[in-house]
C-alpha positions as CSV (number, residue, x, y, z in Angstrom):
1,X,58.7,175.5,138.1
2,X,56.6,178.2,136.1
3,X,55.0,181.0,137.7
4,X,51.8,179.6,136.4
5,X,52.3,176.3,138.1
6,X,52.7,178.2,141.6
7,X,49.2,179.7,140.7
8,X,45.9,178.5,142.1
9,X,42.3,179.4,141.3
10,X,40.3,177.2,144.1
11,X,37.0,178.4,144.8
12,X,36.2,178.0,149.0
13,X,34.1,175.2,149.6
14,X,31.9,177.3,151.5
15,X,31.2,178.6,147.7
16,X,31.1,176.0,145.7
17,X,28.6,174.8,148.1
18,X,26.7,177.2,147.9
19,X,26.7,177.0,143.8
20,X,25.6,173.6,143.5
21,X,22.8,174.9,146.3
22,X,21.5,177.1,143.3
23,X,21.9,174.3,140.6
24,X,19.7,172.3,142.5
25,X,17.2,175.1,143.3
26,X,17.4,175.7,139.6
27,X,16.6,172.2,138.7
28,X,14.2,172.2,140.5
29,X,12.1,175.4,139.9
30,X,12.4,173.9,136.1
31,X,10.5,171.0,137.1
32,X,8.5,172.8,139.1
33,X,7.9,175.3,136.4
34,X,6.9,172.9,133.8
35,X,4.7,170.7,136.2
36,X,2.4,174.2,136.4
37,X,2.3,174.1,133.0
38,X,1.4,170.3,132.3
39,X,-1.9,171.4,135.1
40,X,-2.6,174.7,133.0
41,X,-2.5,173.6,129.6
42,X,-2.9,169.6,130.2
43,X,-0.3,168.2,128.4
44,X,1.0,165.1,130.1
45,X,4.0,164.4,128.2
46,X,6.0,167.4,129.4
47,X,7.4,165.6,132.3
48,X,7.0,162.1,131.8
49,X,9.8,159.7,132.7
50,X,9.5,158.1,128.9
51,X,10.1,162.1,127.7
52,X,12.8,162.5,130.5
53,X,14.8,159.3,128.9
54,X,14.4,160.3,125.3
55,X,15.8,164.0,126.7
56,X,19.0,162.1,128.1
57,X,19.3,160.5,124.8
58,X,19.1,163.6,122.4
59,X,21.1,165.8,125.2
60,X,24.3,163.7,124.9
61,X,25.1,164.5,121.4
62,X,25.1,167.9,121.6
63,X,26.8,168.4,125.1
64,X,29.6,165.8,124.2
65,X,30.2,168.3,120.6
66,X,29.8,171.4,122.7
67,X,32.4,170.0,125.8
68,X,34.5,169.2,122.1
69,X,33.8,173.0,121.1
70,X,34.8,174.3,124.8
71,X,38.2,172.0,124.9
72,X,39.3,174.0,121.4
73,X,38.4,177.6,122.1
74,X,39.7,177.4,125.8
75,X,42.6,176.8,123.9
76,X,42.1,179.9,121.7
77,X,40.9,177.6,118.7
78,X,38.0,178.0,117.2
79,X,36.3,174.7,115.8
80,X,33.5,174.9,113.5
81,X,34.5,171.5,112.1
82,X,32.4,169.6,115.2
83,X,29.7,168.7,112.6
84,X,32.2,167.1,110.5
85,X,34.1,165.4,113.2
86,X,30.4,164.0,114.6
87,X,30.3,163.1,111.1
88,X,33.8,160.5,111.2
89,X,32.5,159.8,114.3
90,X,29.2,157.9,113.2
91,X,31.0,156.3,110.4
92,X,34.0,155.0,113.0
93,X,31.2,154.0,115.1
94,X,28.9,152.1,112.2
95,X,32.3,150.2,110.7
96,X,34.2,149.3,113.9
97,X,31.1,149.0,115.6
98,X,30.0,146.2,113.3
99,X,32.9,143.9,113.3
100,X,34.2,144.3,116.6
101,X,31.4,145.1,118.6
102,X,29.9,148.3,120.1
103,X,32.8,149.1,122.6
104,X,35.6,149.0,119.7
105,X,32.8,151.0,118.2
106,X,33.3,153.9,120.7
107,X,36.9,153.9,120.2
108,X,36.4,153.8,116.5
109,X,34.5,157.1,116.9
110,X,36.6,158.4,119.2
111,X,39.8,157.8,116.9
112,X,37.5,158.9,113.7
113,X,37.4,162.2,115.6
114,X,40.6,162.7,116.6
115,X,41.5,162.5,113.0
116,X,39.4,165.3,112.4
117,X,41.0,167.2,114.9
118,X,44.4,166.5,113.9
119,X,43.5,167.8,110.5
120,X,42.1,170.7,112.1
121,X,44.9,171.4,114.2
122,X,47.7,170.9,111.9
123,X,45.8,173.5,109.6
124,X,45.3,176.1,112.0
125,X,47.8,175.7,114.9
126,X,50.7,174.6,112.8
127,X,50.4,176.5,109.3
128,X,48.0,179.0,110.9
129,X,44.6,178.5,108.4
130,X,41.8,180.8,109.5
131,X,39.8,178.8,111.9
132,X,36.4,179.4,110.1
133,X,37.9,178.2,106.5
134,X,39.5,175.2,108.2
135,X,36.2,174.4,110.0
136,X,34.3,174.2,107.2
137,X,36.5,172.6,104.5
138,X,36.3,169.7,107.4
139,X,32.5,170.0,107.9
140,X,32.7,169.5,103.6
141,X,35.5,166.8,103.1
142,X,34.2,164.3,105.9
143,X,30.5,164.6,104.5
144,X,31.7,163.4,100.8
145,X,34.2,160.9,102.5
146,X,32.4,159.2,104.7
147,X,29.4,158.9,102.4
148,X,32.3,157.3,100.1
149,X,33.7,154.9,102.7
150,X,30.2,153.9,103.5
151,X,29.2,153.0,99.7
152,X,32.3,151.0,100.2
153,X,32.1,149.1,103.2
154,X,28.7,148.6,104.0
155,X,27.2,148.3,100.3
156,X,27.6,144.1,100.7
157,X,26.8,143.6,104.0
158,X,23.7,141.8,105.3
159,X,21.7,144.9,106.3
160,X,24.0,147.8,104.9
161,X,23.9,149.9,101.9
162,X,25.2,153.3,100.7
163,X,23.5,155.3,103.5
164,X,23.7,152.8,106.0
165,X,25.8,150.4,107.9
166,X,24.1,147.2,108.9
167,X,22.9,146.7,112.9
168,X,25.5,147.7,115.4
169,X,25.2,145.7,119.0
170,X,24.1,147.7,122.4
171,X,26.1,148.9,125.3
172,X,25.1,147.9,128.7
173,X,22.3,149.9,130.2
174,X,21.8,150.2,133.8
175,X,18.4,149.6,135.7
176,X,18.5,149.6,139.6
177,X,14.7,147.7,139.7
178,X,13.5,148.5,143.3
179,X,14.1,151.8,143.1
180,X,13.0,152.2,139.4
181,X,9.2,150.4,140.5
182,X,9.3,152.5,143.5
183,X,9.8,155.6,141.6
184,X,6.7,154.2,138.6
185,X,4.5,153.9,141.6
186,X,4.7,157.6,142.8
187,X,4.7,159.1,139.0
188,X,1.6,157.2,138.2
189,X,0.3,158.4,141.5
190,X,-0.4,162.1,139.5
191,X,0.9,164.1,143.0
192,X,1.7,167.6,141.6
193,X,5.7,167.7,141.8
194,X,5.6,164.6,143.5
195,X,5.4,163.1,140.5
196,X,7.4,164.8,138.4
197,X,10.3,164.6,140.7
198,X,9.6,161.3,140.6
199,X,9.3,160.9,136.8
200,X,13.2,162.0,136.3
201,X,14.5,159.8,139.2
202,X,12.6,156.9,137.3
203,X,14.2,157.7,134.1
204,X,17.8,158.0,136.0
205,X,16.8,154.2,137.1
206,X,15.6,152.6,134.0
207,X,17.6,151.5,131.3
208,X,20.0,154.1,131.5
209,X,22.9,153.8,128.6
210,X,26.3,153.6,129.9
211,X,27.3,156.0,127.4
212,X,24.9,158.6,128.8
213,X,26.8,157.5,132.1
214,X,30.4,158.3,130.9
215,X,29.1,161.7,129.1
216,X,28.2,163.2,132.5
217,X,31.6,162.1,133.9
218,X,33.2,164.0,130.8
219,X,31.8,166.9,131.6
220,X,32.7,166.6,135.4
221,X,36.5,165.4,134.4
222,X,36.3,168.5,132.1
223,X,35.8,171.4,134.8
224,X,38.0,169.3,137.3
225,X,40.9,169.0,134.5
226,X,40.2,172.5,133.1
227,X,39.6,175.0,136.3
228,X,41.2,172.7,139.1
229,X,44.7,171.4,137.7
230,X,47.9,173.0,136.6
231,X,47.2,171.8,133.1
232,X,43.7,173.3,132.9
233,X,45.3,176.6,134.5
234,X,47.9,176.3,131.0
235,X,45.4,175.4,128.8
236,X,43.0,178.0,129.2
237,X,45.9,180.8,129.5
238,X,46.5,179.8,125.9
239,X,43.1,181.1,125.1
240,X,43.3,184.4,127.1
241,X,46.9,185.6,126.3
242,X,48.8,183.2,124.7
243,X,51.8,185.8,124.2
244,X,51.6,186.2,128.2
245,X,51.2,182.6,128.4
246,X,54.6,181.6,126.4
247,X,56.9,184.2,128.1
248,X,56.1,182.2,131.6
249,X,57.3,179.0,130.3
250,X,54.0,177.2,128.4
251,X,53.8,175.7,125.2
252,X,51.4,177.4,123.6
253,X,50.9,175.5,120.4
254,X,51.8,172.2,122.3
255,X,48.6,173.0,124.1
256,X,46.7,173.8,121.8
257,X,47.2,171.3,119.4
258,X,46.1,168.5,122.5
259,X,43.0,170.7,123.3
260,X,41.9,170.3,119.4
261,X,42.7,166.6,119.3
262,X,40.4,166.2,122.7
263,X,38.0,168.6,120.8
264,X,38.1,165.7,118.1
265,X,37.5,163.4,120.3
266,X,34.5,164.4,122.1
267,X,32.9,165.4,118.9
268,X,33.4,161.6,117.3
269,X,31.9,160.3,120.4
270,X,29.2,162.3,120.3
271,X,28.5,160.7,116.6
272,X,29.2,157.4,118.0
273,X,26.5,158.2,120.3
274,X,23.8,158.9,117.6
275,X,25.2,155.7,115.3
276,X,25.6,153.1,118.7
277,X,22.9,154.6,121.0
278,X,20.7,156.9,119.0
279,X,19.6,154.7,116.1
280,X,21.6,151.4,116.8
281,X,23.7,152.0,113.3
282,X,25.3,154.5,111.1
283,X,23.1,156.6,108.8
284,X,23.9,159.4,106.0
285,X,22.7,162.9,107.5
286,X,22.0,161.5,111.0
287,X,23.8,164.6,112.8
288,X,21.3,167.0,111.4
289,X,23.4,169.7,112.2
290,X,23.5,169.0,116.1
291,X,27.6,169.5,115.7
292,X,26.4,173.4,115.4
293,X,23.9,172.9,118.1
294,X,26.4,172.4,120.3
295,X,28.6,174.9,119.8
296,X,25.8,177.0,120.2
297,X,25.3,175.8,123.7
298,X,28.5,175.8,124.5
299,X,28.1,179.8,123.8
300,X,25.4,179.8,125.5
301,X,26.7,178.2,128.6
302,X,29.6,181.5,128.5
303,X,32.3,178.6,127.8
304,X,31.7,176.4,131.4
305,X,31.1,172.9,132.0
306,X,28.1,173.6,133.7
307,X,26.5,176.0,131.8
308,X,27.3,173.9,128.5
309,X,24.7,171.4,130.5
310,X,21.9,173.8,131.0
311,X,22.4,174.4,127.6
312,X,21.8,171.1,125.8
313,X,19.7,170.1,128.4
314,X,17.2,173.1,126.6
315,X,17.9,172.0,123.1
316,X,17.9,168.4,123.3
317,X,14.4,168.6,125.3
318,X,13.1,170.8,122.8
319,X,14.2,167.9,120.2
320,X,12.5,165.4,122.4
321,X,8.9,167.6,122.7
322,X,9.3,168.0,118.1
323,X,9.2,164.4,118.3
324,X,6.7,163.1,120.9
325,X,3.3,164.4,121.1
326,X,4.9,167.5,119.2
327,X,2.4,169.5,118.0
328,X,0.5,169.4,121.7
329,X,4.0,169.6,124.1
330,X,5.5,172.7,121.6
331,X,2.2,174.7,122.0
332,X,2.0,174.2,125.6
333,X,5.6,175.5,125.5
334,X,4.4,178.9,123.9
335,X,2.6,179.5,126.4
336,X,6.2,179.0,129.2
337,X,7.8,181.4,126.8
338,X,5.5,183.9,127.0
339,X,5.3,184.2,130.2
340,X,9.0,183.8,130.7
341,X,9.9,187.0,127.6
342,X,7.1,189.0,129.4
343,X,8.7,188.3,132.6
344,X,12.2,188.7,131.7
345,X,11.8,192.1,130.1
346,X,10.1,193.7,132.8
347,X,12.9,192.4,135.3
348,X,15.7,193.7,132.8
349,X,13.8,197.3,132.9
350,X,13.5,197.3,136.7
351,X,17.4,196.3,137.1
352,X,17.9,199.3,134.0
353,X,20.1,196.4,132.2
354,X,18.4,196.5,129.0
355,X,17.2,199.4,126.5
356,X,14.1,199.9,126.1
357,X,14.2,199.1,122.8
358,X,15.4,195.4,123.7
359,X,13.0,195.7,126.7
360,X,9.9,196.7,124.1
361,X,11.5,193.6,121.6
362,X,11.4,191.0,124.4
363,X,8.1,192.4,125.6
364,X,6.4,192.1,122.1
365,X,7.8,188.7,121.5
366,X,5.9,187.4,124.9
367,X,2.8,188.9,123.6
368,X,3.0,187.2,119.9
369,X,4.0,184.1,121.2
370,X,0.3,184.2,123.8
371,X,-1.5,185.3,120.7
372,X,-0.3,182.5,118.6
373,X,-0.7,180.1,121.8
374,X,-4.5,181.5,122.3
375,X,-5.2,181.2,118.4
376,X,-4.1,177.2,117.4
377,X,-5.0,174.3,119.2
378,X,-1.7,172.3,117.8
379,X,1.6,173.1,116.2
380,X,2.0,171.9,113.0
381,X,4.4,169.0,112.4
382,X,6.5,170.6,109.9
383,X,7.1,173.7,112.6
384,X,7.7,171.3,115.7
385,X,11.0,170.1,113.8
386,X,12.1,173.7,113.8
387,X,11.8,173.8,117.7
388,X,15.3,173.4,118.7
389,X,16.7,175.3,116.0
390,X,14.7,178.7,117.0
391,X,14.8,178.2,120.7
392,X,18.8,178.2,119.5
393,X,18.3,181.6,118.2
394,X,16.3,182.9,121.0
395,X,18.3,181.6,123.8
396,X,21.5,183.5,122.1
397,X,19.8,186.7,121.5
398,X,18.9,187.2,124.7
399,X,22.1,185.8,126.8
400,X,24.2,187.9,124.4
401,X,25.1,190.6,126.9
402,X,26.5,188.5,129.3
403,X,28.6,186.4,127.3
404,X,32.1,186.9,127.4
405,X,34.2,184.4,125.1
406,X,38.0,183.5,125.3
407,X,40.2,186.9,124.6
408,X,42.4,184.9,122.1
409,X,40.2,182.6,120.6
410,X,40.4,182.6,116.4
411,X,43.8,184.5,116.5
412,X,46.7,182.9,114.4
413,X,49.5,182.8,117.0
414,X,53.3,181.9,116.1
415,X,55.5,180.6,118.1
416,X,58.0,183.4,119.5
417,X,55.3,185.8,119.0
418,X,55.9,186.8,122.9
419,X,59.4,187.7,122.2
C-alpha cells in the first residue's frame, strides 16, 4: 500500500459541526439581510418563493459546470472548454432527449460531455497541448458542430429547425403538498423573516426538479469523494505536486485523465439541464456563456464544494432578479452593495488587510453605487442582463487575496518527470 493511502485528512466532528453551524448562520443572515432590504426599499420579489425557485433553476447550471471546472484543476488541469462541453451537452440532451425520452436525455448529455472531455484530455494530458489553447479550440469546434448536427437532425422534425430541437419531455418534479400549503400560508402572512424563511422552504416543497435534486447530491458526493476517500486524497495530490505525487506510487496522468472526463461530464449535464429543465428543448446560444460563469465561481469558491455553492447561488440569483421585476429587484440591490463595499472596506482597514488604496477603491465604489441608487428609480432593461456578469467581476476582485488555486494546475507534466 502507498504512503498516500496510509494518509488521512478527517476533520473532528466537533469541527465540522461547528462549520455547518456557520453555513447555516450564513444562510441565514443572507435571508435575513435581504428581508431588510425588501422593508427599506419595498421590493417584494427579492425573497419570494416564485424568485427562490427560478434561483434553483438558473443556480444548477453554473454550479454543475463549476463542480466540472473543480474535478479538472484539482487534478492540475485546467478546463476552459466547460462552455463547449455545456454546449455537446444541450445538443445530447435535445437529440437523445427527443427520441428516447428525457432520462436517456441526461445520459445523452452526460456522454456528449464526456466526449468533450476526452478530447480535452487526450490533448493536454496525453500530448501535453497548453490547457488554454485546448480549451478554447473546444469552446470553438463544438459551437460550429453542434449547430451542424442540429441543422441535421432537427431540421424535419415536427417542432425543430436549425436552432432548435423540437419539445423534449419533463423529469419528475417533487411537491410534498402539506408542507408546501403550510409553508404558502405563513409567506403570505408578510411576518418579517417569518416569511421569508418560509418563502425558501416553500420553494424546496413545490415542484422541485429531480435534476436540481441530484445536482445537490453531486456536489455532496464531490467533497465526500474528493477530501474524504483515498482516491480524492490521489486526485487532488495530482494537482498540488504531481512529481511528489508519482514517486509515492500514483498515476498521475491516469488520474488526471478521469478527473477531465468527470469534468466532461458535469459540464454536459449542466447543458442538459438548460435544454431538459431550463427551456424544455435544445436551443443555439442557450449557455450564454454560463460555462465561464462557472468557472468563475468555482474561483470564487477557492476550489471547494461548498464555496462553489455560495458562489452560483450569487450569480444565478443575480440572473433570476435581470429577469423578474429586473429593473426594480437590481436597484434595490445597489443599495445591499453599497452598504456591504462601504462596510467591507472599513472592516479590511480596521484588520490592516487591505491598502488603503484598495480600502479608498472599495470605499468609492459603495458611495457610486448609493449615488446611482439615490438618482434612478429603475434599472434599465438592457443593464439588468449585465447583472450577473459584473457581480462576476466584483465578487473576484475583491476575494482575490484570499484565493489560493491548485500549485500544479496548467503545467504540462510527463510521465517520469519525478524520476
Amino acid at each position: 500500500m502507498s504512503t498516500v493511502d496510509k494518509v488521512t485528512a478527517r476533520t473532528p466532528v466537533a469541527a465540522r459541526t461547528r462549520r455547518w453551524r456557520w453555513v447555516l448562520v450564513g444562510v441565514l443572515g443572507v435571508l435575513l439581510a435581504l428581508s431588510l432590504l425588501q422593508v427599506v426599499t419595498g421590493a417584494d420579489d427579492l425573497t419570494s418563493s416564485g424568485a427562490i425557485a427560478a434561483t434553483l433553476i438558473a443556480i444548477m447550471p453554473i454550479l454543475l459546470a463549476g463542480l466540472g471546472g473543480l474535478w479538472a484543476e484539482r487534478a492540475g488541469v485546467v478546463n476552459i472548454g466547460l462552455e463547449g462541453m455545456m454546449i455537446l451537452g444541450t445538443y445530447g440532451a435535445g437529440f437523445f432527449g427527443y427520441h428516447y425520452g428525457p432520462w436517456v436525455g441526461v445520459l445523452g448529455a452526460v456522454l456528449m460531455g464526456v466526449l468533450g472531455g476526452l478530447v480535452h484530455a487526450v490533448a493536454t494530458v496525453v500530448f501535453g497541448v497548453d490547457h488554454i489553447i485546448s480549451g478554447v479550440a473546444i469552446n470553438i469546434i463544438a459551437l460550429g458542430a453542434v449547430q451542424y448536427l442540429a441543422a441535421q437532425t432537427f431540421t424535419d422534425l415536427p417542432g425543430g429547425g436549425q436552432t432548435q430541437s423540437p419539445n423534449i419531455g419533463d423529469v419528475p418534479a417533487i411537491t410534498i403538498g402539506p408542507l408546501s400549503d403550510l409553508f404558502g400560508d405563513v409567506e403570505g402572512a408578510d411576518i418579517f423573516f417569518v416569511s421569508q424563511v418560509a418563502a425558501v422552504l416553500r420553494a424546496l416543497t413545490t415542484n422541485l426538479s429531480l435534476l436540481v435534486v441530484i445536482g445537490f447530491l453531486l456536489v455532496l458526493a464531490t467533497w465526500w469523494l474528493l477530501w474524504r476517500t483515498a482516491f480524492g486524497l490521489r486526485l487532488r495530490a495530482c494537482g498540488e505536486s504531481p512529481a511528489a505525487a508519482e514517486t509515492l506510487g500514483v498515476a498521475v496522468l491516469r488520474y488526471k485523465f478521469i478527473a477531465v472526463l468527470v469534468s466532461g461530464g458535469l459540464a454536459g449535464l449542466a447543458g442538459g439541464f438548460l435544454a431538459i429543465v431550463a427551456s424544455s428543448n435544445y436551443r443555439d446560444g442557450q449557455t450564454g456563456g454560463r460555462g465561464y460563469i462557472g468557472l468563475a465561481a468555482m474561483i470564487f469558491g477557492n476550489w471547494r464544494p461548498g464555496g462553489l455553492l455560495a458562489g452560483s447561488g450569487l450569480f444565478g440569483y443575480t440572473e433570476t432578479l435581470g429577469l423578474r421585476q429586473g429593473g426594480t429587484s437590481v436597484h434595490a440591490l445597489l443599495l445591499l452593495v453599497s452598504v456591504l463595499a462601504i462596510g467591507f472596506a472599513l472592516w479590511q482597514l480596521r484588520r490592516g488587510t487591505a491598502s488603503r488604496v484598495g480600502v479608498a477603491a472599495m470605499v468609492l465604489g459603495g458611495v457610486a453605487a448609493l449615488a446611482l441608487y439615490l438618482a434612478i428609480d429603475e434599472v434599465p432593461g438592457d443593464f439588468t442582463r449585465m447583472t450577473p456578469y459584473v457581480i462576476t467581476l466584483l465578487v473576484l476582485a475583491v476575494a482575490s487575496q484570499r484565493l489560493r488555486a491548485p500549485a500544479a494546475v496548467g503545467e504540462i507534466y510527463r510521465k517520469g518527470s519525478a524520476g
